[in-house]
C-alpha angles and dihedrals in degrees: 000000000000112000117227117251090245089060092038082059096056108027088089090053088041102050097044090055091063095049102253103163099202099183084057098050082048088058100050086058091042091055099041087049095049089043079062100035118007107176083061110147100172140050134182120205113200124202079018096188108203099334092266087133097037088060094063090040088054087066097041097049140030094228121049122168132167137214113200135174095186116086104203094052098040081062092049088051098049084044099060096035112040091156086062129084107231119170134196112234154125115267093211087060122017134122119193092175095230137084138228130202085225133025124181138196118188145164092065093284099150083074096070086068106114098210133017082247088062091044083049088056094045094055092035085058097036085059092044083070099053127103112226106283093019124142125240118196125186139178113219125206112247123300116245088256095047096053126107110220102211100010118149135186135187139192136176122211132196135171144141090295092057134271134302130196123196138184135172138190122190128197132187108235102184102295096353142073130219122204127183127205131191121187124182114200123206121186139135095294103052146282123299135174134203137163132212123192118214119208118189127175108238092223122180131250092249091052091058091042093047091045082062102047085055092052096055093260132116100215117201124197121229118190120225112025131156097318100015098250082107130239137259110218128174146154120239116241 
């Protein structure tokens, strides 16, 4: 999905009033790569957001670079990390020419993949960019069985630059999930309101599992992770 400018504005202000802690969850990633490979020296982020995690990347590893569809938060990122090679593109097709000894996709971004040929054709091109040896990891959406049909959520923020509201309600159609998000923005110059609707593909365990086989890479699947939907994470071969 590529967030609208208007999202990509506001996701920073968003995240850190509900206590994300982005350099920890890095660093997660950091220590689980360098476990696997430790004499790892780059590192590749796709679907990159708004660079929170490449800035903790930039001070775990040499060689930093991003991959992002979005935009307007491929502009933040490049923003906040000039000295950082971010790059706007589509996960499913895109060749840097150049390859990395980890690469990383969080935030759940591979369920965003409308069909398991397109999740096929993201890993395929996430393990294109891996050195030999090198260590993929990767955060799924949710699996069928995990997913909570109706569930809603809401959060207010409110610092020096206004106030933001936020609520969400997610339903399961078929194997997908919808989830719509209203956000109303209040600053300065006035009050708008705007809505996004996120739509993920509930893949199974196995079709991740399988993407990656294709791909050259034994994934194995951790529970918990950053955000408890659990991590793939695999070495290429």
């Amino acid at each position: 999905m590529a967030y609208s400018t208007e999202h990509a504005e506001i996701y920073d202000r968003i995240h850190a009033s509900r206590g994300r802690d982005w350099a920890a969850e890095a660093d997660t990633l950091a220590d689980i790569a360098l476990e696997l490979r430790p004499r790892s020296a780059s590192l590749l982020d796709i679907a990159c957001g708004t660079g929170e995690h490449l800035r903790r990347f930039a001070e775990r590893f040499p060689t930093v670079a991003g991959v992002e569809l979005s935009q307007g938060m491929c502009r933040i990122a490049q923003g906040k990390l000039p000295a950082v090679p971010v790059h706007q593109g589509d996960m499913r097709a895109f060749e840097l020419g150049q390859r990395f000894d980890v690469v990383t996709c969080m935030c759940f971004s591979l369920g965003y993949m409308t069909s398991v040929d397109e999740l096929n054709q993201a890993v395929a091109s996430m393990v294109r960019h891996l050195n030999p040896g090198g260590v993929v990891i990767a955060e799924p959406w949710w699996f069928p069985e995990r997913f909570l049909d109706g569930f809603v959520s809401g959060a207010v923020t409110q610092d020096e630059h206004g106030v933001i509201s936020r609520v969400s309600h997610s339903v399961r159609e078929g194997r997908r999930s919808r989830m719509t998000v209203r956000y109303t923005v209040a600053n300065p110059a006035g009050i708008k309101d705007f809505t996004e609707t996120e739509v993920h593909s509930l893949f199974t365990r196995d079709e991740y599992e399988t993407a990656f086989l294709l791909a050259g890479v034994k994934a194995v699947f951790r529970e918990g992770g950053p955000n408890g939907r659990g991590l793939f994470v695999g070495t290429h071969t």
